[in-house]
N, C-alpha and C positions, 0 to 999 in steps of 0.2 A: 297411603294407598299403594305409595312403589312396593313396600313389604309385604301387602296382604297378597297370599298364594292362592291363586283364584283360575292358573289360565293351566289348562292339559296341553299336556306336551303334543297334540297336533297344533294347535294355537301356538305355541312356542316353535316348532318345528317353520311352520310360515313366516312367522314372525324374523326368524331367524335368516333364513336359508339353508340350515340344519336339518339335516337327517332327523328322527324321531332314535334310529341307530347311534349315530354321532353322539347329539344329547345322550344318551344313556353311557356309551362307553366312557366319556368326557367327565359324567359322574362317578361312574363306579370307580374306573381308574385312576380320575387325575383331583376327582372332589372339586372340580371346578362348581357346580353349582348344589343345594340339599333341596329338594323338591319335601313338599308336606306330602305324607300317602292318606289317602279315605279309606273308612272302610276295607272297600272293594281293592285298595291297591293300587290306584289309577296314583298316577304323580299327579300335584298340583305347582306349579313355578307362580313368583312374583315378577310385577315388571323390573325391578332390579334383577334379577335372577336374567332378563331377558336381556338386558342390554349391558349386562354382565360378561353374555354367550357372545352379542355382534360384537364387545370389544376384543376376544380370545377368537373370534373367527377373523377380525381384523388383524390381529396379529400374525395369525397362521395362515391368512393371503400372504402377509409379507415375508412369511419363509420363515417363521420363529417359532421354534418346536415350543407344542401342546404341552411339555411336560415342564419346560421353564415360564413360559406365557402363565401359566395356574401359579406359578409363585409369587406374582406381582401383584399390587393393591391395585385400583383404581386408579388412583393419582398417575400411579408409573404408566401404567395402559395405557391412560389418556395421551401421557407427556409423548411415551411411542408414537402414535398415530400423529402426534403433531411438529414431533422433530423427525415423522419418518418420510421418505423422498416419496410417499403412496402416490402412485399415478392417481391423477385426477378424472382421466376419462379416458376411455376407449385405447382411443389414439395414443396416450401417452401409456398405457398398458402394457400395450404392443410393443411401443420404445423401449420398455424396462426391459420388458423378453427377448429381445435383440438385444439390448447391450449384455445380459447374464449371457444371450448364446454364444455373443462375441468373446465372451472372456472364459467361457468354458471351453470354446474352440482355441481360443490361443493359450487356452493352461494346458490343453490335450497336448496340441503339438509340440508346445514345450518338453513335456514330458514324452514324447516320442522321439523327439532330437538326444533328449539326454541318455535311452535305450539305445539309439542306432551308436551313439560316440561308448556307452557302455561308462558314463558316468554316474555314480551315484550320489554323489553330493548335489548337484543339477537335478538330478529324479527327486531326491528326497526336500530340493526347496519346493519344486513345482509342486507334489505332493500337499507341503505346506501352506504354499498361496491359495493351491485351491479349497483347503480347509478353514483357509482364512477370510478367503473373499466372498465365497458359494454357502447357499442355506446346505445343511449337510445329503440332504435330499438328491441335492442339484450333484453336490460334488461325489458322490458315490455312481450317480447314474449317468453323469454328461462325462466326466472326465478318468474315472476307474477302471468300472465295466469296461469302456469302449477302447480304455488304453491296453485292458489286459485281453481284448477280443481283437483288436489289428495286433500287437506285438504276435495272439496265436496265430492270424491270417501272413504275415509276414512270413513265420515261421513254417507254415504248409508253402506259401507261391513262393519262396527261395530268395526273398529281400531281406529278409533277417536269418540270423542261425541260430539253433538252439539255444550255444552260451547266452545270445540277447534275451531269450526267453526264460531262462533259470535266471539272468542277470533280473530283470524285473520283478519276475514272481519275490526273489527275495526282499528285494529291497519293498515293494508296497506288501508283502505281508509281515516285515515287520512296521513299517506305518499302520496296518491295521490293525497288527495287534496291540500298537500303543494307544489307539483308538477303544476298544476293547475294552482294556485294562483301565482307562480315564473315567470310564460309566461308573460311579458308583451303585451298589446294587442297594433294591430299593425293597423294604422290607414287607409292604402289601401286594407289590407287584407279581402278575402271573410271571410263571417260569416258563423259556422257551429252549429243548434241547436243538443245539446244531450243529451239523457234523454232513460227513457225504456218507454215502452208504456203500459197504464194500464192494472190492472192485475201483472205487471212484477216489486218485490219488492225488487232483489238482482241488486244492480249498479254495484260494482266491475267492470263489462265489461265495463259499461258505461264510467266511470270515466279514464279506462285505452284508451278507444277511446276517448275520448276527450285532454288525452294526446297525443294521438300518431298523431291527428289532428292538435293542435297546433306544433308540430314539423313539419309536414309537411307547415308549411306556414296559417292555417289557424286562426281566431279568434273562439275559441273553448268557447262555449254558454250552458254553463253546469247546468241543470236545476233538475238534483235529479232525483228519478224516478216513476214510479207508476203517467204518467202525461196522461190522455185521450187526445185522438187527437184535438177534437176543444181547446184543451189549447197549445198542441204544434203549430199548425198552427196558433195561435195566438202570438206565441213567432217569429215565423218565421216571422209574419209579421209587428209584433211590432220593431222586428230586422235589418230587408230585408236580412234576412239570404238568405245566396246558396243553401245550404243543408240541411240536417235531418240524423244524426245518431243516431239509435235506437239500445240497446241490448237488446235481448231474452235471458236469465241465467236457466229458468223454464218452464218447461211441463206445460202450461195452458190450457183453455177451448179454444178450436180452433174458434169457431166462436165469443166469445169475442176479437178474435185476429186478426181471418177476419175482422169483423167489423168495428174494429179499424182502421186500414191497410188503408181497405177501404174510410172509410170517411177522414181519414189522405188524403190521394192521390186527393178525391176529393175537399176536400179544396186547395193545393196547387196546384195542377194540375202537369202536365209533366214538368215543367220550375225547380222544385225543386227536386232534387235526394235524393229519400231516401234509404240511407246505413242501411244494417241490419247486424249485425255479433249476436256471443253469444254462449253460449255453445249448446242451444237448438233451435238453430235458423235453422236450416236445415233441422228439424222436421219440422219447416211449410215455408220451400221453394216454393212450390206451389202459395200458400195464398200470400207471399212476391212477388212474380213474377207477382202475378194476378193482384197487387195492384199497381204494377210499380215499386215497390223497387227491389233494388238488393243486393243479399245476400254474403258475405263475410264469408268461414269458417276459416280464423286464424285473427290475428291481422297486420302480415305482409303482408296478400296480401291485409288489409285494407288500410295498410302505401303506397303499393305499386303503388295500383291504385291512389290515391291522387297524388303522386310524379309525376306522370308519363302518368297524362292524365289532358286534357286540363276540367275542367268543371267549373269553375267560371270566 
């Protein structure tokens, strides 16, 4: 009876605490579970199939990307959840999430102190702790982003100078680019171009979204930045990319940006989603909206929408 596929995926979606979204992109892309189709097309799941899903959504509470979690048999799953430190209730929840905030705050200023003294060996261990300690999620958004948005607030209120700000940008984009280049590309997988749009010279964002792409499942098409749109929409098509992720990092000239947008959209048309996050990118949400992009203001609710909605 666990085998016979008898339950629709709103059944399973309850069952689960899963999206009806979730399950499907979890199939398509990561083959975690094969649903029987009727007829009509309607998925059918077994209770294996379902308690298949609570063990990979058990894993991925505990911060264990969706794309290695589907590599594991049962046994392994299980052994996880049972050698893993899973808070038990509420209370001890909350604990976990404090001691990660604690150690993503003390890997920050770590990596803040090694900026102010303009050391790099210092930058590049903290760097490394934090990709050691932090689900990659955490360590892109608690401790990257925030390190490469005070080192720019520094830089504007007069407690850092410049050289500290070229000093870091180098040094974590080459950490990310070795980040980057570690993803092996995966040969079913959608393709995601990413790059800033011209005009826009600092990548930092970029490079971190094309990390946080290829965690989610995608082949992340990482092309540098400062690229005019008939070059991206050339890359997209060179590619048969799914997507477009673009960062905004700088206050530009808004109708070089309109522009841009613009003829980006018109080239690829509504079939291609173009992602926009960045530090200044809500400054021309409007522009982004008009052009069909959709704009993203953290890093996580860029991870989140990809995990958790059906678009390639």
């Amino acid at each position: 009876m666990e085998n016979k596929k008898n339950y629709p995926i709103g059944y399973v979606a309850l069952a689960t605490g899963l999206s009806p979204h979730v399950i499907r992109v979890w199939e398509k892309r990561y083959g975690a579970v094969t649903p029987e189709r009727t007829r009509n097309s309607r998925r059918l799941y077994s209770q294996k199939d379902i308690d298949h899903l609570n063990l990979l959504k058990s894993a991925r509470l505990r911060g264990q990307r969706i794309g290695t979690a589907v590599m594991l048999d049962e046994e392994a799953l299980y052994r996880m959840g049972r050698n893993a430190s899973q808070p038990a209730d509420p209370a001890e929840a909350k604990g976990e999430a404090l001691r990660r905030f604690a150690d993503s705050s003390e890997l920050l200023e770590a990596c803040l102190e090694a900026v102010r003294r303009i050391d790099a060996s210092a930058l590049s261990h903290g760097l490394r702790r934090a990709g050691a300690h932090l689900p990659r999620p955490s360590m892109l958004s608690s401790v990257i982003a925030p390190l490469m948005q005070q080192v720019g607030d520094g830089w504007a209120d007069g407690s850092l100078r410049i050289m500290h700000e070229h000093f870091a940008s180098n040094v974590v984009r080459g950490f990310l680019w070795e980040m980057i280049r570690s993803v092996p590309a995966r040969e079913q997988a959608p393709r995601m171009v990413v790059t800033t749009p011209e005009g826009q010279f600092c990548e930092i964002g970029a490079m971190i979204a094309a990390v946080a792409a290829a965690d989610c499942g995608w082949n992340a098409l990482y092309f540098g930045p400062n690229l005019p749109a008939e070059e991206i929409a050339a890359a997209v098509l060179h590619e048969q990319a799914g997507a477009v992720a673009l960062s905004i990092s700088c206050m530009t000239r808004a109708d070089l940006l309109e522009r841009e947008l613009s003829a980006l959209h018109q080239s690829v048309g509504d079939g291609v989603p173009v992602f926009v996050g960045g530090r200044a990118a809500c400054a021309y949400q409007p522009a982004i909206t008009a052009a069909g992009g959709r704009c993203f203001q953290s890093i996580r609710e860029f991870t989140d929408f990809l995990l958790y909605n059906e678009i390639a």
